[in-house]
PyMOL Python script that loads the backbone (N, CA, C, O; Angstrom):
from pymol import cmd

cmd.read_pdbstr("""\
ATOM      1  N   UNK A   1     -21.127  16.555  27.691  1.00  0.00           N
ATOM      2  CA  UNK A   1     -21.255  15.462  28.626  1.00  0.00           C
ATOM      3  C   UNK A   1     -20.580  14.235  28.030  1.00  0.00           C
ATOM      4  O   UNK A   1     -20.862  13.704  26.956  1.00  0.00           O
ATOM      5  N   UNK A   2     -19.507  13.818  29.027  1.00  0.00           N
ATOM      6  CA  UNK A   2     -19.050  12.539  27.854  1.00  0.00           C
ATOM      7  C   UNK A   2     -19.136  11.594  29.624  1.00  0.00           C
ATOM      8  O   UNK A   2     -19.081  11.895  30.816  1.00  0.00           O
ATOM      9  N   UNK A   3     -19.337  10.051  28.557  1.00  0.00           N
ATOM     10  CA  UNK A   3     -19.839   8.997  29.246  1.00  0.00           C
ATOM     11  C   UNK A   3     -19.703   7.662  28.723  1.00  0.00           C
ATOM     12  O   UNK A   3     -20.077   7.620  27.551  1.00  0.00           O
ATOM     13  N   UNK A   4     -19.294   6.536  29.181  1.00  0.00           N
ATOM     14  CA  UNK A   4     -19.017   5.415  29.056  1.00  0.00           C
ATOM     15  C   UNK A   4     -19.706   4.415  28.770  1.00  0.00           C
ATOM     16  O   UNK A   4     -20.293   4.011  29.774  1.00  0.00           O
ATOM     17  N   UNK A   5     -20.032   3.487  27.368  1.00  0.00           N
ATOM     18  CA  UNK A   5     -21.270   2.611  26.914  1.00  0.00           C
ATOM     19  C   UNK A   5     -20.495   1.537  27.111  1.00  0.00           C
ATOM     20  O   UNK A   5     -19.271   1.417  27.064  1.00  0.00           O
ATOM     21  N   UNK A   6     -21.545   0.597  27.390  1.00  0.00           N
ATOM     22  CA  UNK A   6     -20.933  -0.837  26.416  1.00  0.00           C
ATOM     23  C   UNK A   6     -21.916  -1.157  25.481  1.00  0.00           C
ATOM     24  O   UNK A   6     -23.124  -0.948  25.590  1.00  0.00           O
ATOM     25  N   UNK A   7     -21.520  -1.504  24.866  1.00  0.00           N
ATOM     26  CA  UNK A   7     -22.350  -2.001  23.503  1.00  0.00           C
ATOM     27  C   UNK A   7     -22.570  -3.551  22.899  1.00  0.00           C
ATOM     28  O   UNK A   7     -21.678  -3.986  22.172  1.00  0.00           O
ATOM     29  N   UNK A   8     -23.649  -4.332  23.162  1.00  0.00           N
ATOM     30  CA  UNK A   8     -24.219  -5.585  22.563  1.00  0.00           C
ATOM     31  C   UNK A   8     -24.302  -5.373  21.219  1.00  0.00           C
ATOM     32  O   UNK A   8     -25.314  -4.688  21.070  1.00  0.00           O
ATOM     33  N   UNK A   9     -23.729  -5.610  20.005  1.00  0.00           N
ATOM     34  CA  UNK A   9     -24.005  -5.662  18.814  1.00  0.00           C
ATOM     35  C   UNK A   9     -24.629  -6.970  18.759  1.00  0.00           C
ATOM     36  O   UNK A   9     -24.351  -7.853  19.571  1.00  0.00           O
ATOM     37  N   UNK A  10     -25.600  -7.136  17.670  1.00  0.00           N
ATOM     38  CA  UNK A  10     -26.616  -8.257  17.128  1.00  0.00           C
ATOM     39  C   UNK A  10     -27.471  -8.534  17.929  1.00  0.00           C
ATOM     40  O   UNK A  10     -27.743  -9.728  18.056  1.00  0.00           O
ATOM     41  N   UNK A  11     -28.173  -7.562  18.723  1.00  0.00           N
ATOM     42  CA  UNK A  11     -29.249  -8.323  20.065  1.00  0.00           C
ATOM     43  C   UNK A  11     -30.332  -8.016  18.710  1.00  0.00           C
ATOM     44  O   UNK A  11     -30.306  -7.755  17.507  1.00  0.00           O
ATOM     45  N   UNK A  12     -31.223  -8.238  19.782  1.00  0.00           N
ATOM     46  CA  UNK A  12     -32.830  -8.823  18.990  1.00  0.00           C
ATOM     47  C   UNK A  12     -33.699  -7.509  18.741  1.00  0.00           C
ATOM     48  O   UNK A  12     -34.613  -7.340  17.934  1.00  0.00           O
ATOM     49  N   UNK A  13     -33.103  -6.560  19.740  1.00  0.00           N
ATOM     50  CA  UNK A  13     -33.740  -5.217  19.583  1.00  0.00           C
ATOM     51  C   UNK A  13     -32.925  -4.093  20.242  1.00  0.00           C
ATOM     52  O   UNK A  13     -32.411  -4.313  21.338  1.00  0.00           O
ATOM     53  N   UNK A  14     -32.793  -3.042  19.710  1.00  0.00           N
ATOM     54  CA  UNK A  14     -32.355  -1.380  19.917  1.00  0.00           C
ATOM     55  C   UNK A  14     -32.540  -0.691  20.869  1.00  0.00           C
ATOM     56  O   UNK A  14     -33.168   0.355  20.705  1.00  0.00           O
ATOM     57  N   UNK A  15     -31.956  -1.123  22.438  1.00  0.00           N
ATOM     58  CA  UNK A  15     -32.495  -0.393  23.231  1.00  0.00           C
ATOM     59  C   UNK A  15     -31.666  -0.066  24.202  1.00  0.00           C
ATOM     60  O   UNK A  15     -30.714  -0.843  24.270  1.00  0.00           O
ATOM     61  N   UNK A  16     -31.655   1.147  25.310  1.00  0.00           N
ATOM     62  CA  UNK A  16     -30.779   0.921  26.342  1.00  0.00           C
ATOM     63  C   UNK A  16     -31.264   0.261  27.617  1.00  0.00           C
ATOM     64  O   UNK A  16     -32.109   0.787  28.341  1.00  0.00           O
ATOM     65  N   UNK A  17     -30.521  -1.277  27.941  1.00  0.00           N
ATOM     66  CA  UNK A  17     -30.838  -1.467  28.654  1.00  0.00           C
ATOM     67  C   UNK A  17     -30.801  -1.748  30.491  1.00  0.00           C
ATOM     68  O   UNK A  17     -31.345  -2.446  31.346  1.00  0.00           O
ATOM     69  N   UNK A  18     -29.567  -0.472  30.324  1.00  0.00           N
ATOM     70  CA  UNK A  18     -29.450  -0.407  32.201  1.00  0.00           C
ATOM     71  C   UNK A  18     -27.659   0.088  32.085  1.00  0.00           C
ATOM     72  O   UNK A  18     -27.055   0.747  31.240  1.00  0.00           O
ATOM     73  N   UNK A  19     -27.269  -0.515  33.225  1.00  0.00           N
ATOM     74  CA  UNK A  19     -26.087   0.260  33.649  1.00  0.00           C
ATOM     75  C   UNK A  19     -25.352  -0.581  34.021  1.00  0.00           C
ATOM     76  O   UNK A  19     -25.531  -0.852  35.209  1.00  0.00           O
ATOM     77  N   UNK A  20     -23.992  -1.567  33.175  1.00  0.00           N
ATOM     78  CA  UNK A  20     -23.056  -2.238  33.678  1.00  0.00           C
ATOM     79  C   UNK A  20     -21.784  -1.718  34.350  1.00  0.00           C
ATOM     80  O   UNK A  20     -20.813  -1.189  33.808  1.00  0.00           O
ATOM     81  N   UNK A  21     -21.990  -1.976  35.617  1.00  0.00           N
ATOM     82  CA  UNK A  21     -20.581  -1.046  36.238  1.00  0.00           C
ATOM     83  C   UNK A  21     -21.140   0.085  36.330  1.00  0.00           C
ATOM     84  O   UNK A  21     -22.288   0.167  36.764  1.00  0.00           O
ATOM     85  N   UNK A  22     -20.275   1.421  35.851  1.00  0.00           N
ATOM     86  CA  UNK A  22     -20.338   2.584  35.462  1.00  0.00           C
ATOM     87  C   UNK A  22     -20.855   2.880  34.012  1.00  0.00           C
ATOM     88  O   UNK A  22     -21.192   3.949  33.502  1.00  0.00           O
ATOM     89  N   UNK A  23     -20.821   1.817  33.587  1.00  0.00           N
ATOM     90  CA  UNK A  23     -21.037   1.969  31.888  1.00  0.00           C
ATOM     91  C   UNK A  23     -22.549   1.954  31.544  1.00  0.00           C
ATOM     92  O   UNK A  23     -23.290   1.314  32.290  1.00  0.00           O
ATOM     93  N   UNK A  24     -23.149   2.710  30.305  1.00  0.00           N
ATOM     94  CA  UNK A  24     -24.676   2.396  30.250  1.00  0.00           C
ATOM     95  C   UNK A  24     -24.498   1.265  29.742  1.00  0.00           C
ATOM     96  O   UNK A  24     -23.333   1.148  29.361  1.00  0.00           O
ATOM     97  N   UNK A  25     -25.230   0.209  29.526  1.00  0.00           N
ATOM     98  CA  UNK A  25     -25.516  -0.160  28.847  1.00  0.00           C
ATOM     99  C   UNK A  25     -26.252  -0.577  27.399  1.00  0.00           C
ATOM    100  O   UNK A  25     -27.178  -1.325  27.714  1.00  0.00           O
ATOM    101  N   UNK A  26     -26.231  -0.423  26.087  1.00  0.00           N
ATOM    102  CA  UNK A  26     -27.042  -0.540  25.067  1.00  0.00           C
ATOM    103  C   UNK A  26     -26.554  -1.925  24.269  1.00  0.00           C
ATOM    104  O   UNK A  26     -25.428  -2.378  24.064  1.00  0.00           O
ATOM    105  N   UNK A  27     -28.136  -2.491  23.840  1.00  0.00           N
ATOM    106  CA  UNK A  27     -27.810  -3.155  23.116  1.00  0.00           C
ATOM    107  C   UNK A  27     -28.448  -2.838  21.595  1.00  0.00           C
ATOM    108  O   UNK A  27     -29.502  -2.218  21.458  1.00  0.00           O
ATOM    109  N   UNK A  28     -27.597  -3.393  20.390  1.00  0.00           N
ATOM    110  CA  UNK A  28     -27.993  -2.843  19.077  1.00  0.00           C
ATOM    111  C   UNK A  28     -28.480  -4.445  17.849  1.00  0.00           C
ATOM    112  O   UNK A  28     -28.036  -5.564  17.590  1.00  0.00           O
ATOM    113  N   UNK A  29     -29.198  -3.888  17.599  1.00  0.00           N
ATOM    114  CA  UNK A  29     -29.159  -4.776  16.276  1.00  0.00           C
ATOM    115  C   UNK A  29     -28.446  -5.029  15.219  1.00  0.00           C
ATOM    116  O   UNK A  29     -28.464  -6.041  14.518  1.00  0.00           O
ATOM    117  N   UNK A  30     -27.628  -3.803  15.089  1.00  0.00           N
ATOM    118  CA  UNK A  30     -26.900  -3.574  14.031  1.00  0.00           C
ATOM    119  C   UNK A  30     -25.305  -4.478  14.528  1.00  0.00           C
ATOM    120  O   UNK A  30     -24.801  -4.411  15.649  1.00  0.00           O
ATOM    121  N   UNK A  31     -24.681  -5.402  13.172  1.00  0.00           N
ATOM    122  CA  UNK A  31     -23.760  -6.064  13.530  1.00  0.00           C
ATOM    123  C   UNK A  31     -22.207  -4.722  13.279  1.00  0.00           C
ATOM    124  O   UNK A  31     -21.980  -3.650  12.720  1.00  0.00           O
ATOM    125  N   UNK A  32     -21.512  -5.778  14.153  1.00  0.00           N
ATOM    126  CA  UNK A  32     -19.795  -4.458  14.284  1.00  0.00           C
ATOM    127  C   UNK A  32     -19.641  -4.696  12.648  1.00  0.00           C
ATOM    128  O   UNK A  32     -19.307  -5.848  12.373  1.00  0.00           O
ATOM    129  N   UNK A  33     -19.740  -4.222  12.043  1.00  0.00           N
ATOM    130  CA  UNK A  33     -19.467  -4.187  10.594  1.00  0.00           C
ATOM    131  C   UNK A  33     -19.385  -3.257   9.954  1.00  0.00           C
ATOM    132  O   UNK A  33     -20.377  -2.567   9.720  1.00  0.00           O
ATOM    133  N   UNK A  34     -17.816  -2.881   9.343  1.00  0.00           N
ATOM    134  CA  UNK A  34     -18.011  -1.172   8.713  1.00  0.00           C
ATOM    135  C   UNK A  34     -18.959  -0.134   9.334  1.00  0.00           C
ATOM    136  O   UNK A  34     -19.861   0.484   8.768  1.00  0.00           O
ATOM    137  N   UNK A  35     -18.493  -0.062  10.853  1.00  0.00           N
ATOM    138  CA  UNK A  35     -19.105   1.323  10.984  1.00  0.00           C
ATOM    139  C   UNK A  35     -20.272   1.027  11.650  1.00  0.00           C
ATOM    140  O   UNK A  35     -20.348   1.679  12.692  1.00  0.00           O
ATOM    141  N   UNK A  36     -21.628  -0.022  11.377  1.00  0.00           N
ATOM    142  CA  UNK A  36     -22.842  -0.169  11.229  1.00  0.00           C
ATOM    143  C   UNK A  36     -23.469   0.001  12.568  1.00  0.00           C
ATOM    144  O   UNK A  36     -24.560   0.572  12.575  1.00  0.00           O
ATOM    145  N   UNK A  37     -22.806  -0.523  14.073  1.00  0.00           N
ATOM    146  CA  UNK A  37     -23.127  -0.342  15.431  1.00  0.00           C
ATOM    147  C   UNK A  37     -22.786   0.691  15.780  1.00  0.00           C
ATOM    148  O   UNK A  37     -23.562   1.255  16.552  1.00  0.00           O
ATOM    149  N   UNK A  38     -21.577   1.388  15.425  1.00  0.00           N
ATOM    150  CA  UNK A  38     -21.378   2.653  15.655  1.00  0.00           C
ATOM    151  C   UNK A  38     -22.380   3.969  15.474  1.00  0.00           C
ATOM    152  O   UNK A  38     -22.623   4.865  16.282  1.00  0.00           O
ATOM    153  N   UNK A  39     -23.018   3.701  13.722  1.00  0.00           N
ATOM    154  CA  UNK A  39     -23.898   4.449  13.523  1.00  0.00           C
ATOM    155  C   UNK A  39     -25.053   4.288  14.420  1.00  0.00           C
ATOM    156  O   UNK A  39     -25.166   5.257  15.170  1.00  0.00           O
ATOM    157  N   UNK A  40     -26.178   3.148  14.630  1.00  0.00           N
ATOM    158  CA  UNK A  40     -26.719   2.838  15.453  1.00  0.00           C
ATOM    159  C   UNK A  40     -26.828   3.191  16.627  1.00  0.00           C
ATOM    160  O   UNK A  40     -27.943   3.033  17.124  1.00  0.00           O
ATOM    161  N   UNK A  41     -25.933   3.682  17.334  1.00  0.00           N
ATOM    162  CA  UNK A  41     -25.547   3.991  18.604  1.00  0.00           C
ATOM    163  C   UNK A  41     -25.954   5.663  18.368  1.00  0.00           C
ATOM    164  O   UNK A  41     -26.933   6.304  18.750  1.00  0.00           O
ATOM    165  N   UNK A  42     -25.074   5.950  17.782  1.00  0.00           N
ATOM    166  CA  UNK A  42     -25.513   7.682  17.620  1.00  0.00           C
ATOM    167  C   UNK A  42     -26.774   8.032  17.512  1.00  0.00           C
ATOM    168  O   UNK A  42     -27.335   8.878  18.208  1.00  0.00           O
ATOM    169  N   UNK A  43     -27.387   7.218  16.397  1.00  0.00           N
ATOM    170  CA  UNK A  43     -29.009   7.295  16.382  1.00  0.00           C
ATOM    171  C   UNK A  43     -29.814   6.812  17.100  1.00  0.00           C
ATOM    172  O   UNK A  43     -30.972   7.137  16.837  1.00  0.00           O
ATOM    173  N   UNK A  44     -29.612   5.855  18.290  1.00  0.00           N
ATOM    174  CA  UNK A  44     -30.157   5.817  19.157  1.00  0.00           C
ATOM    175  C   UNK A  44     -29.840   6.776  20.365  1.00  0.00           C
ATOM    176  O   UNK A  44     -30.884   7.084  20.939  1.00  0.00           O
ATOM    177  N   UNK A  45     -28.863   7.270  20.854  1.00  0.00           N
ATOM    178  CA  UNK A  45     -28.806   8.262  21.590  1.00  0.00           C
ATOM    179  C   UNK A  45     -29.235   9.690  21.362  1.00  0.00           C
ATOM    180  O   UNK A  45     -29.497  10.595  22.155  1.00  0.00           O
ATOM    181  N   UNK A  46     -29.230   9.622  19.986  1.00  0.00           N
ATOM    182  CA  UNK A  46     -29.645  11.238  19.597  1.00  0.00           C
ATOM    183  C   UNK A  46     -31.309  11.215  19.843  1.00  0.00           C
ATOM    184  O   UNK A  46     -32.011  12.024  20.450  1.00  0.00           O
ATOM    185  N   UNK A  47     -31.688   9.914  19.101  1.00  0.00           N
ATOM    186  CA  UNK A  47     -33.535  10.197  19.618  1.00  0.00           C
ATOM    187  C   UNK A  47     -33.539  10.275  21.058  1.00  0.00           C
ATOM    188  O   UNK A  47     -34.070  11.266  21.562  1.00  0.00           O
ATOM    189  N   UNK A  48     -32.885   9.133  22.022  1.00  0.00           N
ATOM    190  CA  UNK A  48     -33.310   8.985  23.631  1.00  0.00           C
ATOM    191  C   UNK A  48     -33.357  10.895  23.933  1.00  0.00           C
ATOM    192  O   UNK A  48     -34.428  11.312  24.375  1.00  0.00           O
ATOM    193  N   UNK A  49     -32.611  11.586  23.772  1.00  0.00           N
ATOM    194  CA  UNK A  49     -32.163  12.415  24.085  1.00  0.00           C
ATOM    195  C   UNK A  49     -32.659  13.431  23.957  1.00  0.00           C
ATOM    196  O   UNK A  49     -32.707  14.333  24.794  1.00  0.00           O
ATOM    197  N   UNK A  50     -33.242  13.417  22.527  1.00  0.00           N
ATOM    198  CA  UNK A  50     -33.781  14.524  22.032  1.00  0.00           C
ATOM    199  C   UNK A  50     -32.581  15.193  21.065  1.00  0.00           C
ATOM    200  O   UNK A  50     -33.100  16.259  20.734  1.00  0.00           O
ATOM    201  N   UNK A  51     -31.548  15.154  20.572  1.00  0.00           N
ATOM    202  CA  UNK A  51     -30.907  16.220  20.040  1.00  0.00           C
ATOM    203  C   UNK A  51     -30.135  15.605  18.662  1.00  0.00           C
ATOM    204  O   UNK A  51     -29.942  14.444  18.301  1.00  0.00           O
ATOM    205  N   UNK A  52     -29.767  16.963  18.035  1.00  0.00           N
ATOM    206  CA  UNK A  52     -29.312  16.054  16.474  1.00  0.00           C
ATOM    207  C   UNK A  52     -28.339  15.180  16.497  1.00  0.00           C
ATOM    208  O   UNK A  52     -27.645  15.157  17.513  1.00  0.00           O
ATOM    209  N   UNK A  53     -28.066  14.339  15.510  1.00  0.00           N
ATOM    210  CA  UNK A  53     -26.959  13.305  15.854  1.00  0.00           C
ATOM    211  C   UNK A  53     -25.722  13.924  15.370  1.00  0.00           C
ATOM    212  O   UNK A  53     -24.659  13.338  15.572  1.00  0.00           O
ATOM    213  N   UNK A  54     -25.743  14.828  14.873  1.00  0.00           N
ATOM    214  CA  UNK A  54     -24.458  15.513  15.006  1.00  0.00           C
ATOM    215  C   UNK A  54     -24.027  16.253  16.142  1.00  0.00           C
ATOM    216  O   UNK A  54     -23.130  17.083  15.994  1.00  0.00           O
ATOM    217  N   UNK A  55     -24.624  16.035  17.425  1.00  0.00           N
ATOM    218  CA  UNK A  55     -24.103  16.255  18.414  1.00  0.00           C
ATOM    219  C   UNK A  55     -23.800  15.036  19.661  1.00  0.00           C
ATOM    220  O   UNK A  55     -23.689  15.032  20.887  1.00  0.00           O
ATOM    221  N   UNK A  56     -23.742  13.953  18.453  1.00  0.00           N
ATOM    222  CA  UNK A  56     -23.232  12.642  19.371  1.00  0.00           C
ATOM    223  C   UNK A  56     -21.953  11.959  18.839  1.00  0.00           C
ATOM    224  O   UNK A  56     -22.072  11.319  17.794  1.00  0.00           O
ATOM    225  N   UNK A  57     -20.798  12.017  19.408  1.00  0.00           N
ATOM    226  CA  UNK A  57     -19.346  11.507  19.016  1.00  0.00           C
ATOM    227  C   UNK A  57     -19.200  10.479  19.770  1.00  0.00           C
ATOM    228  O   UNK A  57     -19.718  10.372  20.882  1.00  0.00           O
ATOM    229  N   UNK A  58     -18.286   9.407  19.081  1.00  0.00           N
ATOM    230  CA  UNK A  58     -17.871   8.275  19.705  1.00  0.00           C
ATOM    231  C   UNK A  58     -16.286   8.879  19.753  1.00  0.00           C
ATOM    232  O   UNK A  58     -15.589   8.900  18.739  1.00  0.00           O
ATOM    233  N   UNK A  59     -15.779   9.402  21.164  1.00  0.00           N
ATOM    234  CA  UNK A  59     -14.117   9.703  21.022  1.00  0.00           C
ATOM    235  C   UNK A  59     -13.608   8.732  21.561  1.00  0.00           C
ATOM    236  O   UNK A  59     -12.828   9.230  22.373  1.00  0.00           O
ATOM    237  N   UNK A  60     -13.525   7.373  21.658  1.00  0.00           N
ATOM    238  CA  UNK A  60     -12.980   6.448  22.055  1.00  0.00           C
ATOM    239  C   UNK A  60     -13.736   4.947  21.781  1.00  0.00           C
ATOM    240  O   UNK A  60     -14.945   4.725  21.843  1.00  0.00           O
ATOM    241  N   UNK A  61     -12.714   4.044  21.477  1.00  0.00           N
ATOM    242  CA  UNK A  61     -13.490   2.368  21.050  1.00  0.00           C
ATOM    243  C   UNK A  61     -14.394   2.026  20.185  1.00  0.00           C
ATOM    244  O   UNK A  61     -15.131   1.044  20.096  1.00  0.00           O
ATOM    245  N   UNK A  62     -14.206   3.208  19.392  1.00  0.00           N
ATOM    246  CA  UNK A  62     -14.752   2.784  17.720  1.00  0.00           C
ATOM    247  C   UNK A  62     -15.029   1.081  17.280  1.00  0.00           C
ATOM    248  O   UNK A  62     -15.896   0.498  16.629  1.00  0.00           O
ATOM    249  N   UNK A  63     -13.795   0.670  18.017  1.00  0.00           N
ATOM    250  CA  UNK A  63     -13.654  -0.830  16.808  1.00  0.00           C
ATOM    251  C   UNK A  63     -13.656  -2.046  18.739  1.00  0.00           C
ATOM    252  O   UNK A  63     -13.137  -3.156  18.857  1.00  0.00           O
ATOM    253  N   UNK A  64     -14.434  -1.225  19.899  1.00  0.00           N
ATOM    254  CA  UNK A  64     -14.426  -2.126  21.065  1.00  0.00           C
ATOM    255  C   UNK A  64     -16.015  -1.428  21.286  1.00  0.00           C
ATOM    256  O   UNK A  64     -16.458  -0.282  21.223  1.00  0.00           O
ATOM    257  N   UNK A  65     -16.692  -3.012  21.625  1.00  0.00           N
ATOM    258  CA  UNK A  65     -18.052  -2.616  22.349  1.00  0.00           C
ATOM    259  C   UNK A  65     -17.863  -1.478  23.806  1.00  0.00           C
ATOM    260  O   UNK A  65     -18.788  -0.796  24.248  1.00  0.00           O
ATOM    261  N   UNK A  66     -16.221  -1.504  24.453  1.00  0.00           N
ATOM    262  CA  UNK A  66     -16.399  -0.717  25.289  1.00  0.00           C
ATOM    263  C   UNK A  66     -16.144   0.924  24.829  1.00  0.00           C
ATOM    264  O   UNK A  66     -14.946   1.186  24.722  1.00  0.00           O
ATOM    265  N   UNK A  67     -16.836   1.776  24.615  1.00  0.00           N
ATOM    266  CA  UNK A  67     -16.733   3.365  24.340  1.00  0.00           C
ATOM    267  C   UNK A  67     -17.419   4.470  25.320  1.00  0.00           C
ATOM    268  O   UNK A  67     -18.417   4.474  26.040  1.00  0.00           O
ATOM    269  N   UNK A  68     -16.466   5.344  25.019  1.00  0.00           N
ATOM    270  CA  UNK A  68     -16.717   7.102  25.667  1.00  0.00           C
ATOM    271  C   UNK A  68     -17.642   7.629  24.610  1.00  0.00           C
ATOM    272  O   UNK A  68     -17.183   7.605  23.468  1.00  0.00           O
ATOM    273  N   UNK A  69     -18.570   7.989  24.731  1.00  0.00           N
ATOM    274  CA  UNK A  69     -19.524   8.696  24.290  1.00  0.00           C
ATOM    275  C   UNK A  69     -19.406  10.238  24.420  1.00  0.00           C
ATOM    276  O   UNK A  69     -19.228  10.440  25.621  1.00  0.00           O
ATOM    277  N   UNK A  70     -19.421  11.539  23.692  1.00  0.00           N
ATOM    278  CA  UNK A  70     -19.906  12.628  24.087  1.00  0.00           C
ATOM    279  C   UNK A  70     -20.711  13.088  23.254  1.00  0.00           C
ATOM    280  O   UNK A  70     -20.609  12.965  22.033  1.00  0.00           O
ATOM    281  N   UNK A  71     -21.806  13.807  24.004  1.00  0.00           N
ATOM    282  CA  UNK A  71     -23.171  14.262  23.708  1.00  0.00           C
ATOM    283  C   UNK A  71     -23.432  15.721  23.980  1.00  0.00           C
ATOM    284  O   UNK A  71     -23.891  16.178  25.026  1.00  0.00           O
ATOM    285  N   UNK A  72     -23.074  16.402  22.884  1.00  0.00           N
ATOM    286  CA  UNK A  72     -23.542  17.882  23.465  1.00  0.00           C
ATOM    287  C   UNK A  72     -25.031  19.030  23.855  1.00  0.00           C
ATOM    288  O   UNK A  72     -25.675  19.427  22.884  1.00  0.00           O
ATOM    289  N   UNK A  73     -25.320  19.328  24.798  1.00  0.00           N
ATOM    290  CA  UNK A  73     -26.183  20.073  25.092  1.00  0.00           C
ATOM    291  C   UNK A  73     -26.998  19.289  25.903  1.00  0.00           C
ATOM    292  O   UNK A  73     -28.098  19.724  26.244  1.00  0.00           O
ATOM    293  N   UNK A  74     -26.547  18.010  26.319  1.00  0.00           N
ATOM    294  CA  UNK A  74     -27.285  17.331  27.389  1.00  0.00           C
ATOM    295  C   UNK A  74     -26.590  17.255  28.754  1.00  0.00           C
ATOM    296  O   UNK A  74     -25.387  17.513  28.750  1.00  0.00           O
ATOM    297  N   UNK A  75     -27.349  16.841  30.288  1.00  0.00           N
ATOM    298  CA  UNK A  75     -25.908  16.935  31.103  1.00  0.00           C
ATOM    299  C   UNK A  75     -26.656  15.901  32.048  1.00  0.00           C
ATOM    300  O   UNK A  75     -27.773  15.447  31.798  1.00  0.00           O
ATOM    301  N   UNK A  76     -26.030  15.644  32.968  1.00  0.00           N
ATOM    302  CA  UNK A  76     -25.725  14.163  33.840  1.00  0.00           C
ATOM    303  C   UNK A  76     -27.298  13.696  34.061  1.00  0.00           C
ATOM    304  O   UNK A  76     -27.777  12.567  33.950  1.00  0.00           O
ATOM    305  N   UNK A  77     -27.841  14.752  34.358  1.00  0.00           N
ATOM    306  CA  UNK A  77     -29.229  14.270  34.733  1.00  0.00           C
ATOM    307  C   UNK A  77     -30.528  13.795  33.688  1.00  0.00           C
ATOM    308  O   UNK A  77     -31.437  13.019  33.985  1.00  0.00           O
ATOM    309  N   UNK A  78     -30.367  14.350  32.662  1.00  0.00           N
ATOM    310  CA  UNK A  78     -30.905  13.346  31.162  1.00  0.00           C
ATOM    311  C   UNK A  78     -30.264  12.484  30.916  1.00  0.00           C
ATOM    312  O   UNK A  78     -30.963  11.697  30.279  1.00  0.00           O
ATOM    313  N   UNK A  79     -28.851  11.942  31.086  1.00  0.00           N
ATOM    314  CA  UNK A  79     -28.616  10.439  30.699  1.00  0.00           C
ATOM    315  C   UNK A  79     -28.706   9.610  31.282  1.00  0.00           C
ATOM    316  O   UNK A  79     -28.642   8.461  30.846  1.00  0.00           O
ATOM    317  N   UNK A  80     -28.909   9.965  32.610  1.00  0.00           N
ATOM    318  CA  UNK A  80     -29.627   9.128  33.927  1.00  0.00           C
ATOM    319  C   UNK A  80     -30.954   8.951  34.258  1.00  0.00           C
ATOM    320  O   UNK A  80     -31.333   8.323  35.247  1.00  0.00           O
ATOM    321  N   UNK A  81     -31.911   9.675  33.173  1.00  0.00           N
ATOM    322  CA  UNK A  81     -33.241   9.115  32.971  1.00  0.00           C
ATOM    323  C   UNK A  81     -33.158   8.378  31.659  1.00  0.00           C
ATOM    324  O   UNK A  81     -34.223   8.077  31.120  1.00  0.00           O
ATOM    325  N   UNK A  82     -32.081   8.071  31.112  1.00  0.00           N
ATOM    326  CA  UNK A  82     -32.310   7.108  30.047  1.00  0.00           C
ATOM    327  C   UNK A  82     -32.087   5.381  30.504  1.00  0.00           C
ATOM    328  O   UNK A  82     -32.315   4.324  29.915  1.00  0.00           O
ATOM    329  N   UNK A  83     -31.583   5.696  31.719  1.00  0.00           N
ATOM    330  CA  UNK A  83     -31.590   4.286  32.211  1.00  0.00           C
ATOM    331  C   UNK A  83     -33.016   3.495  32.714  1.00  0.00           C
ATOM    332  O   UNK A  83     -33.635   4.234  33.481  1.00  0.00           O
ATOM    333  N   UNK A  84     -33.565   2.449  32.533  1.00  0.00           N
ATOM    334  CA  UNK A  84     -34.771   1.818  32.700  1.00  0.00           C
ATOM    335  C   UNK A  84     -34.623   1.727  34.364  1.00  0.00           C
ATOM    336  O   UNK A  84     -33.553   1.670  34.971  1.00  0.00           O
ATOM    337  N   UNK A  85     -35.906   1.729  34.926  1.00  0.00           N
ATOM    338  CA  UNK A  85     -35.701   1.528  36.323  1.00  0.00           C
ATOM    339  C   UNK A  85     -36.395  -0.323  36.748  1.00  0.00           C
ATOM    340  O   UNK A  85     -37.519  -0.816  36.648  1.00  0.00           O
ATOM    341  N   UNK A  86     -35.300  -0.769  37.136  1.00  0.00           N
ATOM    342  CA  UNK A  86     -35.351  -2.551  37.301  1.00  0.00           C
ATOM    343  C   UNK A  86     -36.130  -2.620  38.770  1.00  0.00           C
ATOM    344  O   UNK A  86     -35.479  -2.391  39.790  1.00  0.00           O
ATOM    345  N   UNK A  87     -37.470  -2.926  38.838  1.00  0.00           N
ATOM    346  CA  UNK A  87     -37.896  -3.282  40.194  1.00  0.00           C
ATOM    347  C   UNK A  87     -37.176  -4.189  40.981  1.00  0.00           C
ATOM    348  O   UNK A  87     -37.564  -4.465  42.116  1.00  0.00           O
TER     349      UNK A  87
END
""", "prot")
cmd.dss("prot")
cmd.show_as("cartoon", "prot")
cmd.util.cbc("prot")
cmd.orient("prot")
């Protein structure tokens, strides 16, 4: 399953919080620094998800808050309950 983030580096807390555009949205604590949001990201998607983080790749925008995500062994309908539902 591959899918489109944007990414808040330095927010106040680790969470995903909704859907900009087409893109999920997450924001991280961890600053763009060597790697550090990147990792963050994996480990937060691998817990939401349930699955090891070696089955979460960033194949695109490593070094841009905007990235393609792919996640193996999950499919459209678990990453669409990871979105919060906004009354």
């Amino acid at each position: 399953m591959r899918f489109a983030v944007h990414v808040q580096p330095r927010a106040a807390r680790s969470e995903i919080s909704g859907v900009r555009g087409d893109d999920l949205r997450v924001r991280l604590t961890a600053p763009p620094v060597e790697g550090a949001a990147n990792a963050a990201l994996v480990v937060l998607l691998a817990d939401a998800l349930g699955v090891p983080k070696r089955s979460v790749r960033i194949v695109s925008g490593e070094s841009s808050r905007a990235k393609v995500v792919e996640i193996d062994g999950v499919d459209a309908a678990a990453v669409r309950r990871l979105v919060p539902i906004v009354p």
